[in-house]
C-alpha positions in Angstrom: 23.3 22.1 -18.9 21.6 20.6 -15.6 23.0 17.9 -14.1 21.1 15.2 -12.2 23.0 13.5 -9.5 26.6 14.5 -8.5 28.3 11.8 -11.1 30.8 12.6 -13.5 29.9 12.3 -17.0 26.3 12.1 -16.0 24.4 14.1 -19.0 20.6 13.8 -17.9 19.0 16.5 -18.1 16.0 17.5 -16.2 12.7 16.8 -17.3 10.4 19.9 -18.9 13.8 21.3 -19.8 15.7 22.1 -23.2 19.2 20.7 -23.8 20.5 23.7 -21.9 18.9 23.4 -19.1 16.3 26.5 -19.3 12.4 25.6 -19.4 11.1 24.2 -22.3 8.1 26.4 -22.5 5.7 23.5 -22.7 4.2 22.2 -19.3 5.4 18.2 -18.5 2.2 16.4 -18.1 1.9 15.1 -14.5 0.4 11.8 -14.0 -2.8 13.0 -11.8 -3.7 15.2 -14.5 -7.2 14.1 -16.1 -7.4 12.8 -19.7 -9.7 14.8 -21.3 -10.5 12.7 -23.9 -11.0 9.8 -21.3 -15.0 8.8 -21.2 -14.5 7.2 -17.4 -16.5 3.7 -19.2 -14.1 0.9 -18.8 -13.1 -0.5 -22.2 -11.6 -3.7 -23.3 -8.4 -4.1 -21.4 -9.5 -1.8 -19.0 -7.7 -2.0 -15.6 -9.5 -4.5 -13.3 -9.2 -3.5 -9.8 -7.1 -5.9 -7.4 -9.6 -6.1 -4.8 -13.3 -7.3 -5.3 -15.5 -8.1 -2.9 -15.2 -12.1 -3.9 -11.2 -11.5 -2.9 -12.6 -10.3 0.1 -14.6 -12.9 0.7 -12.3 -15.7 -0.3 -9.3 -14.6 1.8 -12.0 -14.5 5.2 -13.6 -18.0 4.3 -9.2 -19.2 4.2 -8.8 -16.8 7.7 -12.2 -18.3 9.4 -10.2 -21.8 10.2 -7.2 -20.6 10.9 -8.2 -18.0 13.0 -10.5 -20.7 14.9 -7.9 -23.3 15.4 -5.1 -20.4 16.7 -7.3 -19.6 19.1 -6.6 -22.5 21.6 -7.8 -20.8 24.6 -11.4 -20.7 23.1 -11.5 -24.6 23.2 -9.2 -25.6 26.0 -11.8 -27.1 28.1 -12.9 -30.8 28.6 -17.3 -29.7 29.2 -19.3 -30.6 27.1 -18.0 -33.8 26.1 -19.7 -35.5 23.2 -19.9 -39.3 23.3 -17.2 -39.4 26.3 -15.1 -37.2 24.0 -14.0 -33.9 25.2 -15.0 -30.6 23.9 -11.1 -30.3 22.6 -10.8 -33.0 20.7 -14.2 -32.9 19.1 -13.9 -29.3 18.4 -11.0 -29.7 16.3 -11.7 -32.9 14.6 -15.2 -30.9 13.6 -13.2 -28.1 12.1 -12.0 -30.3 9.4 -14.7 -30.7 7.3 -15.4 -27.1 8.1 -12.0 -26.5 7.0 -13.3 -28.1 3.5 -15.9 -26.4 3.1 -14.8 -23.0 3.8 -11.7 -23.7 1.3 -14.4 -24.8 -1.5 -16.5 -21.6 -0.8 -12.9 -19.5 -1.6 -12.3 -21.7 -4.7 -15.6 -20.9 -6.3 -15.4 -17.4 -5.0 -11.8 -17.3 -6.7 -13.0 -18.9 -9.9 -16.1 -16.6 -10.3 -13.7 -13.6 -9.9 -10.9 -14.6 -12.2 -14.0 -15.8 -15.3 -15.3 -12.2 -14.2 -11.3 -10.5 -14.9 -10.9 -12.7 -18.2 -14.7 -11.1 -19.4 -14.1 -7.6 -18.9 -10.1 -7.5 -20.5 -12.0 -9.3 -23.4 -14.4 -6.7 -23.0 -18.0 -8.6 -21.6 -19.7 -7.2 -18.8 -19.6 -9.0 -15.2 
């Protein structure tokens, strides 16, 4: 019999093998092999793939303000001031509604991707 592993008492035997350890005749299927009765159409419950372009989208709309704020050495400067306030105060205080609306664009982007998941595991097109 072949033994996995080094362990006493450990009985597995090798996959595509018979009980004594000699080829089973039969060729294991391997995992990259195609299906041949597999179409390639999706199908309800079909696998929905983790990243769509609205992800994509979403998670750059939540990096654009972060990414803006971090980067201090692009607003560190008093010219041009804006009713006697400087350009760094300004600046940031303008990001906040920016802020808003950039995290409302990846909320509806989010929504529209998840309705879009839940139609096609129930089997609706996009």
């Amino acid at each position: 019999m072949v033994l996995l592993g080094g362990l006493a008492g450990a009985q597995d035997v090798l996959p595509g093998c018979g009980a004594d350890g000699e080829p089973s005749g039969a060729e294991p299927k391997m995992p990259s092999d195609p299906d041949p009765t597999d179409t390639g159409a999706p199908g309800p419950g079909a696998a929905v793939p983790a990243v769509t372009p609205e992800r994509v989208l979403a998670a750059l709309a939540l990096l654009v303000p972060i990414v803006a704020m971090l980067w201090v050495p692009s607003y560190n400067k008093n010219d041009p001031a804006l009713a006697g306030i400087p350009f760094f105060y300004w600046y940031q205080l303008l990001w906040v509604p920016a802020s808003a609306v950039f995290t409302v664009a990846a909320y509806l982007l989010i929504n529209r991707d998840e309705k879009a998941r839940k139609a096609a595991r129930n089997g609706g097109a996009r």
